[in-house]
N, C-alpha and C positions, 0 to 999 in steps of 0.2 A: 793218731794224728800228731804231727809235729807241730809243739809247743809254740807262738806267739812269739817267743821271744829269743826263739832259737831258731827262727825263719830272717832274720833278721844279720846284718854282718859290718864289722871295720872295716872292711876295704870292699873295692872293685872284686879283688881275685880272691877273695873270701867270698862273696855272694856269688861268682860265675863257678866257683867250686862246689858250692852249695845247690846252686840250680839244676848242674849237671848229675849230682848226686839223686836229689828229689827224681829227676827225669829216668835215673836208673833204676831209683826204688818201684817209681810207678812202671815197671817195665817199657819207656816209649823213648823211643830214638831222637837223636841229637843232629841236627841239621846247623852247623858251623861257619857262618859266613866270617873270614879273618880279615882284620883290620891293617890297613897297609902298616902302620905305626905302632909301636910299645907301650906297656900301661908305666903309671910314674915307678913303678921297681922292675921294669923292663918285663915285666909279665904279657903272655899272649893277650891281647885284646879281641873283640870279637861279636859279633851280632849273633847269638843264642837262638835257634827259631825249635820250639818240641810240638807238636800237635799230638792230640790225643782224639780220635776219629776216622771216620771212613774218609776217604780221598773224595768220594763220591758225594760227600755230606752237605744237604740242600739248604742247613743252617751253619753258617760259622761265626764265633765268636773270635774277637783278637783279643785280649789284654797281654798291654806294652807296659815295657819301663824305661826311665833314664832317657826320655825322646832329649829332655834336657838334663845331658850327664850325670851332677849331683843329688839332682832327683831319686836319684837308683836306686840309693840306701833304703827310699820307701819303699818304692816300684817293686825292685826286687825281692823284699822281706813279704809283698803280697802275692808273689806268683809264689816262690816256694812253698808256703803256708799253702796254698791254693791246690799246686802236686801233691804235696801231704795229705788233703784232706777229700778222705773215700767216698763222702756223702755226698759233698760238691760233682765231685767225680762221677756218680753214680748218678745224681740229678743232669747233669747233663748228658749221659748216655742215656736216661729214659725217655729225654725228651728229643734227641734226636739232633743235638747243636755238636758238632767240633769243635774244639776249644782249640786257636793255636797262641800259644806263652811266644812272645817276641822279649827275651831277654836284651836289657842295654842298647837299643835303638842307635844310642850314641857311648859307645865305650869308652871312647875316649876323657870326654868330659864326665864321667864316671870312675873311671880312674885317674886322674889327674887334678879332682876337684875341682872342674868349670863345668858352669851352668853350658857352653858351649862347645861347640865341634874342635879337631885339629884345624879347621879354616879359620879360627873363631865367629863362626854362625853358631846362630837363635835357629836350629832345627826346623825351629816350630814357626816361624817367617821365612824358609826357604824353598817353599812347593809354588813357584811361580813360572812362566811362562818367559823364559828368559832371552825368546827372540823379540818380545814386546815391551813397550816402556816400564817400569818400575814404579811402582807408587813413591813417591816425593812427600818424606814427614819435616813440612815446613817446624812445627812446636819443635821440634829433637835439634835442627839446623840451632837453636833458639839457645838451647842446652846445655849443648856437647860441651861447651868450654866451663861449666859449673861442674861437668859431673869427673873430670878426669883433669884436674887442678896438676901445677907440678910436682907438689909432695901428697905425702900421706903420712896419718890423719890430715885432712883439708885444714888449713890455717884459719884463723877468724873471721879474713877477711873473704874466703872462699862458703865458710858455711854460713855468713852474713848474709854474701847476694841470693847462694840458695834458698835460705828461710826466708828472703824478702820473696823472689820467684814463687814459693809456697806458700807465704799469706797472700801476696796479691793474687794467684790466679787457682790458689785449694791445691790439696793434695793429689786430690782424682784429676786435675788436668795435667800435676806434674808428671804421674805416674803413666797417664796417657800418652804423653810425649815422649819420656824415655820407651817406652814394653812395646808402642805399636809397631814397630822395627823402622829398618832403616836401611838404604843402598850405598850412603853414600861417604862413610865414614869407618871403613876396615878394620880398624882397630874400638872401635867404639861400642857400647852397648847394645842390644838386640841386633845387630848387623843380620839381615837377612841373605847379607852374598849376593856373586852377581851369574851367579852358576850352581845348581848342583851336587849340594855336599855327596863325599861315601854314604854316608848314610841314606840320604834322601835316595840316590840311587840304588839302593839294597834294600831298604825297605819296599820299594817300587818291585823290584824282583817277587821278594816273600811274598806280596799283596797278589802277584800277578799269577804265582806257582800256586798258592795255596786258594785263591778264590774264584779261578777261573769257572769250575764248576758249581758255586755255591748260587743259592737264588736271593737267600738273604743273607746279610753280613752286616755284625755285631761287633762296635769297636769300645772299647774301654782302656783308656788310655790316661798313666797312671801322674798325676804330676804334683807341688807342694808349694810352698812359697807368698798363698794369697789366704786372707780370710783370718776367722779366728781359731786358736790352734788347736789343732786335731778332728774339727770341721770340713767333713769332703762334701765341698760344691761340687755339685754334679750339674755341670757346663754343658748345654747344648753343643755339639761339634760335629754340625753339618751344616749345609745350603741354608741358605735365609728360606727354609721350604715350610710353609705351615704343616701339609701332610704328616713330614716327617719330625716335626716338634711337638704335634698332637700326640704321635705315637711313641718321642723318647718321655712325654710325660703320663702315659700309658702305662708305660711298663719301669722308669723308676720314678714317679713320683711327680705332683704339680709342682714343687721347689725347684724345677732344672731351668738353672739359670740358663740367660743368651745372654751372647754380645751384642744382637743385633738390637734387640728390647732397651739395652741399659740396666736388664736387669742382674747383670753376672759385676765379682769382683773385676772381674779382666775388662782392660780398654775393648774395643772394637779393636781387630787383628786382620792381618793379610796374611798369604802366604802358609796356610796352617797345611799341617798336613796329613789331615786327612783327606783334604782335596785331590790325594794320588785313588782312592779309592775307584772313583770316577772315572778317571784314565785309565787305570790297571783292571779292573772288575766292571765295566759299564754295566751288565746284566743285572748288578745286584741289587735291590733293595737296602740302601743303607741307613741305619742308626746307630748312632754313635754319641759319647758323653766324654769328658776330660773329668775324674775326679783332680779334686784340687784342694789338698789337704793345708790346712793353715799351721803357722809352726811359730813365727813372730810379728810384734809391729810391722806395718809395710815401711816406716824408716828408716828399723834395723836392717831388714830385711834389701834395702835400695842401698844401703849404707856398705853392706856385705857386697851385695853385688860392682857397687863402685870400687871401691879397695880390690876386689879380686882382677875386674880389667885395671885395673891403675898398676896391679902387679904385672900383668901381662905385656904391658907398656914399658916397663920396671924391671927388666928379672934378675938386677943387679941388687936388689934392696937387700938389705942387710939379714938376715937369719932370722934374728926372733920376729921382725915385720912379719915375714914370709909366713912363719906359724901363727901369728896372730890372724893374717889376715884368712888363711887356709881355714883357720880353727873358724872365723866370723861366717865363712861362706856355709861351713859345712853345719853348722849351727841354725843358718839360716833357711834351712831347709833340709834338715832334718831333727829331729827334736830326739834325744837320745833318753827317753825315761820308757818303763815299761806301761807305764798310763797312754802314754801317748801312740802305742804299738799297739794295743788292745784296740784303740778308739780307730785306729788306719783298718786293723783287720778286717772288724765287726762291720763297718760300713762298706768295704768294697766287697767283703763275701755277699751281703745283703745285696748289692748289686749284679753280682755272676749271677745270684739265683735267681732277679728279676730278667735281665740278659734272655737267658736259658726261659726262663716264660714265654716271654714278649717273643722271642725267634721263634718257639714252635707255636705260638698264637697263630 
């Protein structure tokens, strides 16, 4: 089996090298959807899709990475670790599930270090319905002008109003306002777009090629940023359906959080996407989870993500900014010690092999 910490990679095109390689050892073919655009060192970019299973397979499991680009680093150090490992491997062909690996969902922000798309979309706020009106986040309206100041670091007088904004109305409604997305503000935080990304559209494809025959379908979808670090919340990520929340805490555990309860870190969300499942697969029985690995303070962590749109707004800022603020994002969701790799593995392997349970249950 490949090492933990050799599943693991510094760039985009060190981990899509790495996947492709794992995909070869395991003997199983590469399905390449290419991205209109170049990664930051002009490298092919590209949505990754390997299934390992009969086409015909009445269970299927997804596990994605990178739905939000800088995510990857984790995402994809758990699929390759996952190809490498025969056991895994083996437990899901005794039980009868196909596993299909959705490498980089969003390549781009993967390579380019943003949490989002070339559109600058929140991926995970763009599965919407875009001949109908949009949900309107009055709190973000509220916001916008604290979180994207005109310099960087925010002056006194920028992280004054903010810290008043956060004692008067707590953390959890500030973070609320900024993450639950937003239509109406392009260049702004969680921007859920007002159409469509590539990705949303390709992913839609894959979901469509690969599940059309399946009767139940298993998503594990890999993401970081929230929580304490190295902690995967395993998020409810379906329908407000009791059925199918009995059955995701059946098979991994009475701890899976909702958003709909208040009991998950995550605000209450729109636009998620696994809501393509539905569209693309109607047949299927779905359950599905968001792991959600923690890496820093939600602060730092808001703080990262500000500096990095503020650059995006910016892209004149001076050199060492630009590394600074690169270096804050990528820190901020992913945490580069071998403790912290171990502690990502061990929980999402524990998860594929509940998955592979719970599907042939």
């Amino acid at each position: 089996m490949n090492s933990v910490q050799t599943s693991f990679s510094s760039s985009y095109a060190q981990a899509r090298q790495k996947f492709l390689l794992a995909a070869d050892a395991a003997g199983l073919s590469v399905e390449s959807h290419i991205h209109p655009l170049k990664g930051k060192d002009g490298e092919e970019l590209a949505m990754d899709v390997v299934r390992e299973g009969p086409a015909d397979a009445k269970q299927l499991l997804v596990l994605s990475s990178a739905c939000h680009g800088v995510e990857g680093y984790c995402g994809s150090g758990v699929q390759i670790h996952a190809l490498h490992d025969t056991a895994w491997r083996q437990e899901a062909r005794e039980k009868g599930v196909a596993v299909l690996y959705v490498h980089a969902l969003n390549p781009y922000g993967f390579s380019h270090l943003r949490r989002v798309t070339q559109e600058n979309v929140d991926l995970n706020r763009n599965f919407h319905d875009f001949s109908k009106p949009l949900p309107v986040n009055a709190a973000y309206q509220e916001v916008q002008p604290l979180l994207l100041p005109e310099i960087w670091p925010p002056d006194a007088a920028n992280a004054q109003a903010t810290g008043q904004f956060i004692a008067q109305r707590g953390m959890t409604a500030f973070q609320a306002a900024v993450t639950q997305g937003q239509h109406e503000f392009p260049a702004g935080l969680f921007f859920g777009g007002t159409a469509p990304t590539w990705s949303n559209q390709t992913i839609r494809q894959v979901l469509k090629q690969h599940g059309s025959r399946a009767q139940k379908l298993a998503w594990i979808d890999l993401h970081t940023g929230l929580g304490p670090s190295g902690v995967g919340e395993r998020i409810f990520a379906c329908a407000n359906d009791n059925a199918a929340l009995t059955r995701a805490r059946a098979w991994w555990g009475h701890n899976v959080t909702s958003i709909y309860d208040g009991s998950s870190t995550s605000a209450f969300l729109t636009g998620l996407m696994w809501m393509s499942v539905h569209h693309e697969c109607p047949q299927v029985e779905y359950t599905g989870i968001a792991m959600e690995y923690g890496t820093l303070p939600m602060e730092q962590v808001m703080h990262a993500l500000r500096g990095e749109h503020w650059l995006h707004v910016h892209p004149y800022a001076e050199s060492a900014l630009k590394t600074q603020i690169k270096q804050d994002i990528l820190r901020a969701f992913y945490t580069d010690t071998d403790a912290w790799r171990e502690q990502i593995v061990s929980q999402a392997r524990e998860a594929l092999f509940q998955a592979a349970s719970g599907l042939a249950s």
